[in-house]
N, C-alpha and C positions, 0 to 999 in steps of 0.2 A: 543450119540447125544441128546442135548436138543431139547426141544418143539419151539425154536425160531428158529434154524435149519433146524428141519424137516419141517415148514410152508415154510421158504425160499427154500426149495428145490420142495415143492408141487406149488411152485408159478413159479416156474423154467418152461418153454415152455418143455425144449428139456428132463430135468429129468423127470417132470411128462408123457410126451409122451412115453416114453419107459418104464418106468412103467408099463401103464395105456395096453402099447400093450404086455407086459409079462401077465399082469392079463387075458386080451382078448384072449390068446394063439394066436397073430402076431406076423412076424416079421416087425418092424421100417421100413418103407419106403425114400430112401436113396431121394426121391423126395422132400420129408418132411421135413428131417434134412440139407437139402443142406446148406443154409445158416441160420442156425441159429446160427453160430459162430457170425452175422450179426447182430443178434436178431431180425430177418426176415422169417417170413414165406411166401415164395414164392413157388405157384406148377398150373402143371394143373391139377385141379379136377377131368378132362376126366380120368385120369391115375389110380385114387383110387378106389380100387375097394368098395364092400355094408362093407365087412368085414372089411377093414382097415376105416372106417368114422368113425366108433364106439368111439375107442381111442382116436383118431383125434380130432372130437367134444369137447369130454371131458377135452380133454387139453388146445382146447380152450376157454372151458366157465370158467377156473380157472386160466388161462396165465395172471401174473403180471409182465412179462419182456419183451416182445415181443416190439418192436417198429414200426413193419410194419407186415402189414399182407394184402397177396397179393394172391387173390382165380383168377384163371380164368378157360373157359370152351370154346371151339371150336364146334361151328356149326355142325348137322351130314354132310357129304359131300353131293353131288346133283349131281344128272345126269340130265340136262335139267331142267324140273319142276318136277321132279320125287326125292324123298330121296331114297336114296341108302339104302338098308335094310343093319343092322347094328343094334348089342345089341347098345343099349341105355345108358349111362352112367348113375351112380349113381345120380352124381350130376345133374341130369335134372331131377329128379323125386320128388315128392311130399314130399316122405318120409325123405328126406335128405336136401331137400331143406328150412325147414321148421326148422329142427332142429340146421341145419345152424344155421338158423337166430335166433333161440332162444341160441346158444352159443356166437354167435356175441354180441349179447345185455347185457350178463351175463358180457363178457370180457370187452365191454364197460362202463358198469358201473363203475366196479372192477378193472380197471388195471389206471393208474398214468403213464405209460410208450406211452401206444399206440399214434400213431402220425401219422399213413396213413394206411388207410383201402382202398382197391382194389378189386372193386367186379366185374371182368369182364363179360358178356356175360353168368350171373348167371338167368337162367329164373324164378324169386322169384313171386309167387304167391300175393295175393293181402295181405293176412295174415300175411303171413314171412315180408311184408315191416312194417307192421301195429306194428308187433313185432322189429323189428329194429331202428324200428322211437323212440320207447321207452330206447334205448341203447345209438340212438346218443343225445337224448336232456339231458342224464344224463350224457353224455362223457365230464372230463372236462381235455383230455390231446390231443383229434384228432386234427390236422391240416389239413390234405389232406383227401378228401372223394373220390372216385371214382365209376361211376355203367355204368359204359363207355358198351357200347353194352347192357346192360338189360332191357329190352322192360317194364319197370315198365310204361309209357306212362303221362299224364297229370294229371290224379287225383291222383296216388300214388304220383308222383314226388313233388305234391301239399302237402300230408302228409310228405315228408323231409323235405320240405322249412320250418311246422310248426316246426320241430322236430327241426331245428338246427339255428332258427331265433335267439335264445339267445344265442348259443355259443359266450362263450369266445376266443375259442382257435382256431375256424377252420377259416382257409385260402382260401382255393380253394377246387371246386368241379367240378367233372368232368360227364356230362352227356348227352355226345357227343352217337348218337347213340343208344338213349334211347325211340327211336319212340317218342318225344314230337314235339309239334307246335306251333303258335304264342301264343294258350291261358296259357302256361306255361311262357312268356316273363314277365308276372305280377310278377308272383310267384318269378321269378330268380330276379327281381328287388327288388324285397321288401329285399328281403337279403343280396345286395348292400345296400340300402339305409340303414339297421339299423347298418351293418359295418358302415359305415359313420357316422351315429351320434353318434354313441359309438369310433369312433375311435379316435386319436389325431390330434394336429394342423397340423401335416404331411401329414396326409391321402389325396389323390388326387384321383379322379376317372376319369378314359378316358374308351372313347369307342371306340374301333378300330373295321374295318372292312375287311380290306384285308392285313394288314401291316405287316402278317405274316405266314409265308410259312410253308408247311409240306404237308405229307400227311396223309391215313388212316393206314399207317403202321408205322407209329411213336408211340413210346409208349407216351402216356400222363400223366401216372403216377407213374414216377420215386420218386415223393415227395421231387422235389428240386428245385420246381416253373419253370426249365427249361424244358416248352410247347410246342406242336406243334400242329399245328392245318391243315384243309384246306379251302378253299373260301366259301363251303358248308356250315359253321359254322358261328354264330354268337358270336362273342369275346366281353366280357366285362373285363378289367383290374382294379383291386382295392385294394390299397393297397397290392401292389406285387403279386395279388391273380387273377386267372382266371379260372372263370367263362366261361362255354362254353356248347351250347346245339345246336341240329339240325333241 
C-alpha cells in the first residue's frame, strides 16, 4: 500500500474509527457505525460510554469524509422537581465535553466534505463554544448548523454569530431551545443581513410568523431545509435558509 493510500484510509471516518478502537482495546460501537455507509455519523451520546469517546474523538478531529455529523444527548429524567438519581452520562461532563469540541473544530477546519453539524441538547460550557467558534469561522464546506436544545444562552450564541458572519457556505441554523431572548434578535439579524448583501439578484428575505406548523418533536435538522417549527418560535426565511430561535 502506498503513502497516498494509507492517508485516504486514515481520512476514512469508519476505517480510522476501528482502528483507532483495536489500538484503545474496544469493541466499535454498532451506534457509531450505523450509518456510515451514509457518511453520517449519527448517535446518542447518552449511549457511549468514558471508554468508547476516546477513539470516537479521535476519528473525529481527522474525518475527511463524513458529511453529517449528528451528536445528541437526552435530559436526566425528573420526578416532579426532583432529578432522578442516575449515573451521569459521559457526555454531560467537563471532560468530554470539551474535547468534543476541540475534535469538532479540528474536523472543521480539516474536512472539504462536512455539510451539517447537529449538536443536540450538548451542555458545552462557555470554553468548548469559544473553541468551536474557532472551527466554524475556518469551515469552508458547513451548510446546516444545529445547537437545538444547548443552553449556550446570549452571549455564547453572540460568539457564533461572530464565528460564522463570513461563511460562504452555511445555510441555516438552528437554535431553537437554546435559552436565548430578544437581545439575541440583533445577533440573528446581523447574519441575515450579510447573507443578503453577499448574496445574488435572487436572494429574497421574508419574515414569517405563524405560517408554519409543527411541533417540539419534529426534528429540525434533517439538512434538507425541510423545517418545522411551533408558534413559540420566531421564524426568519432567507434564501431557502431558516433561521429560528426562542
Amino acid at each position: 500500500m502506498n503513502q497516498t493510500q494509507k492517508r485516504q484510509q486514515k481520512e476514512d471516518f469508519g476505517f480510522e474509527y476501528e482502528r483507532l478502537c483495536a489500538q484503545f482495546s474496544c469493541c466499535p460501537s454498532s451506534r457509531v457505525t450505523a450509518n456510515l455507509k451514509d457518511y453520517k455519523l449519527d448517535f446518542n451520546g447518552d449511549r457511549i460510554g468514558l471508554k468508547e469517546w476516546e477513539p470516537l474523538l479521535c476519528s473525529i478531529k481527522v474525518n475527511k469524509s463524513l458529511k453529517t455529523i449528528s451528536i445528541k444527548s437526552v435530559k436526566q429524567p425528573t420526578e416532579g422537581n426532583k432529578l432522578v438519581k442516575k449515573k451521569v452520562a459521559a457526555i454531560r461532563s467537563k471532560e468530554i465535553t470539551i474535547k468534543l469540541a476541540r475534535a469538532l473544530k479540528d474536523c472543521l477546519e480539516n474536512s472539504q466534505c462536512l455539510e451539517c453539524l447537529v449538536l443536540q441538547n450538548i451542555p458545552f460550557r462557555e470554553q468548548d463554544v469559544y473553541i468551536l467558534a474557532k472551527g466554524l469561522e475556518n469551515s469552508k464546506s458547513l451548510k446546516h448548523l444545529s445547537f437545538e436544545k444547548s443552553k449556550i444562552g446570549d452571549t455564547l450564541f453572540k460568539v457564533i454569530c461572530k464565528s460564522i458572519k463570513s461563511s460562504q457556505t452555511l445555510v441555516s441554523i438552528n437554535v431553537s431551545g437554546c435559552g436565548l431572548t430578544w437581545k439575541s434578535a440583533e445577533d440573528l439579524a446581523s447574519i441575515i443581513k450579510v447573507g443578503h448583501r453577499d448574496g445574488d439578484d435572487h436572494n429574497e428575505y421574508h419574515d414569517y410568523d405563524n405560517d408554519h406548523d409543527g411541533d417540539d418533536h419534529n426534528e429540525h435538522h434533517d439538512c434538507d431545509n425541510n423545517h418545522g417549527g411551533d408558534d413559540d418560535h420566531d421564524h426568519h426565511y432567507y434564501n431557502n435558509s431558516y433561521y429560528y430561535y426562542n
